[in-house]
C-alpha positions in Angstrom: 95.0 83.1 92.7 98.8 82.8 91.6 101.6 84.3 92.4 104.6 85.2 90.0 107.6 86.0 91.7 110.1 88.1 89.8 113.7 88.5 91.1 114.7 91.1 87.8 113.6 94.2 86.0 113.4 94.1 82.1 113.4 90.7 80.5 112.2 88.8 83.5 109.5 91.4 84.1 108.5 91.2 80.2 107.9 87.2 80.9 106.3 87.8 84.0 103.5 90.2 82.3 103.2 87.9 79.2 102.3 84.7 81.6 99.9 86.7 83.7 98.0 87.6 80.8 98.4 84.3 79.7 96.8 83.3 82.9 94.1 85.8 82.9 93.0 85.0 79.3 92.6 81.1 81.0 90.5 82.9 83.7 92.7 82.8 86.4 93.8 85.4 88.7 97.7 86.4 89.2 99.5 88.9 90.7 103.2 90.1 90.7 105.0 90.9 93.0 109.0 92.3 91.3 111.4 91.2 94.3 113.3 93.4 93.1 110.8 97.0 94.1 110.9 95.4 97.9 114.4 96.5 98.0 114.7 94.1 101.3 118.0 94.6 103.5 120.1 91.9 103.1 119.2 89.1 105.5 121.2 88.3 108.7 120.6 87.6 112.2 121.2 90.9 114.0 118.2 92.6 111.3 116.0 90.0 112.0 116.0 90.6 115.7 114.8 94.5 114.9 111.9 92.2 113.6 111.1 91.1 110.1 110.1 93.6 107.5 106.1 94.8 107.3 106.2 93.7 104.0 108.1 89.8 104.3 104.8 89.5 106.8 102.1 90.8 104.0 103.9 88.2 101.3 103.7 85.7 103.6 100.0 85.8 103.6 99.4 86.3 100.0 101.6 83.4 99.5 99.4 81.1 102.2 96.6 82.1 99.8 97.8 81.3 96.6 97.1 78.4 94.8 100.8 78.3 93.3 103.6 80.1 92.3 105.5 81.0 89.3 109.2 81.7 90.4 111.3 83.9 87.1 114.5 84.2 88.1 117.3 85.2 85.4 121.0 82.7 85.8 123.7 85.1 87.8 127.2 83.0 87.7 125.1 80.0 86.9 122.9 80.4 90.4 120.4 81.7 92.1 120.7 85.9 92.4 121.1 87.2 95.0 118.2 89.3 95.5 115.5 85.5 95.1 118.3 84.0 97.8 117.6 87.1 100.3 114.1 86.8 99.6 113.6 82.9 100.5 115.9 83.7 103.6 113.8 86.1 105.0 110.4 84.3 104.3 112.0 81.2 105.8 112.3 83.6 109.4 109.3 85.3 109.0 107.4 82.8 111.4 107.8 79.2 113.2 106.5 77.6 110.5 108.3 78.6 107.4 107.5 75.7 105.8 103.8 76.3 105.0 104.3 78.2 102.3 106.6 76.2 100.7 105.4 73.0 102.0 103.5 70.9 98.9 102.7 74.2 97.3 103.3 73.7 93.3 106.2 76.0 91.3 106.2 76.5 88.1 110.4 77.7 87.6 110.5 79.9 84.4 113.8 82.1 83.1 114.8 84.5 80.6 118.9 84.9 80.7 121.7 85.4 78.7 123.6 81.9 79.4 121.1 79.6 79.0 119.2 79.5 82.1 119.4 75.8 83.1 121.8 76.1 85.9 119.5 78.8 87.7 116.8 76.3 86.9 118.2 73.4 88.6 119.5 75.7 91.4 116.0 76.6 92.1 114.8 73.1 91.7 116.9 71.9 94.5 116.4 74.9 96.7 112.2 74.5 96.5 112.3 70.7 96.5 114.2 71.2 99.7 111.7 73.5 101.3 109.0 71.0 100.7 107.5 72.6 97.2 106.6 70.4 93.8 108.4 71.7 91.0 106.8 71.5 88.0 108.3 69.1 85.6 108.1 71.4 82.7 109.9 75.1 82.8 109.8 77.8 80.6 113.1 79.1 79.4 113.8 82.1 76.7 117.2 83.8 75.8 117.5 86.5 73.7 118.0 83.9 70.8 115.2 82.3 71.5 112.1 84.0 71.8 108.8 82.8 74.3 106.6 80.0 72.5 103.1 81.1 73.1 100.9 77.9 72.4 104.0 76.1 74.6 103.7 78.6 77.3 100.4 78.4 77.7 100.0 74.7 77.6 103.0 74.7 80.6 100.6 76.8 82.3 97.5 74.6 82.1 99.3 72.0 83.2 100.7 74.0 86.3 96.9 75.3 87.0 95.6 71.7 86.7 98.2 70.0 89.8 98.0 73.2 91.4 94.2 72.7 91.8 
């Protein structure tokens, strides 16, 4: 199983639901889970010691489980948003091993924005390589000038199902 992680509505989401069927139509299982429907509070010590949310903990375990993940993340101010940042730092607390589910687990990065989306691409890059995960070499990227690529998306994701074996 897969996970697709979606930190937007519209666009994002549109990608997101295209490369799950993608996946399915390859036989694979996927799920999505839209970061931005958890509407988490915004991470910081003093919540975390009224405990970590219910549903960080159930994340967690689906992510243990899956095979790999598929991060779509539009480019806000040529970063990360702010809603994928909270989410990271609240998995990264959510037990004394934050690592394993980052930890040699293989990303596939993906984006659809406005500017470009290589900047949010490389932020994320450096942010998963630093927890420990293997970023695909390959991303997906679409604008609203340029549209998805099906027979290219769907040769990314081979690739991403064959190293995430």
């Amino acid at each position: 199983m897969y996970t697709i992680f979606v930190s937007s509505l519209n666009e994002n989401m549109k990608l997101a639901n295209v490369l799950k069927k993608q996946l399915n139509e390859l036989d694979y299982e996927a799920e999505i889970i839209n970061l931005v429907n958890l509407e988490l509070p915004l991470y910081d010590s003093s919540k975390e010691q009224n405990g970590i949310p219910v549903v960080i903990n159930k994340i967690t375990e689906t992510m243990e489980k899956s095979q790999g993940y598929i991060v779509i993340s539009p480019e806000y101010n040529y970063s990360i948003p702010p809603i994928l940042s909270n989410f990271i730092a609240w998995v990264s607390r959510s037990n004394d091993d934050f690592r394993k589910v980052f930890n040699e687990k293989f990303i596939l990065l993906a984006t659809h924005s406005g500017s470009g989306g290589t900047d949010v691409l490389n932020a994320m890059r450096n942010q998963f390589t630093k927890l420990g995960s293997i970023i695909m070499p390959r991303e997906i990227i679409t604008t609203y000038e340029k549209a998805l690529e099906f027979d290219s998306s769907k040769k990314i994701l081979q690739q991403f199902i064959k190293f995430a074996r």
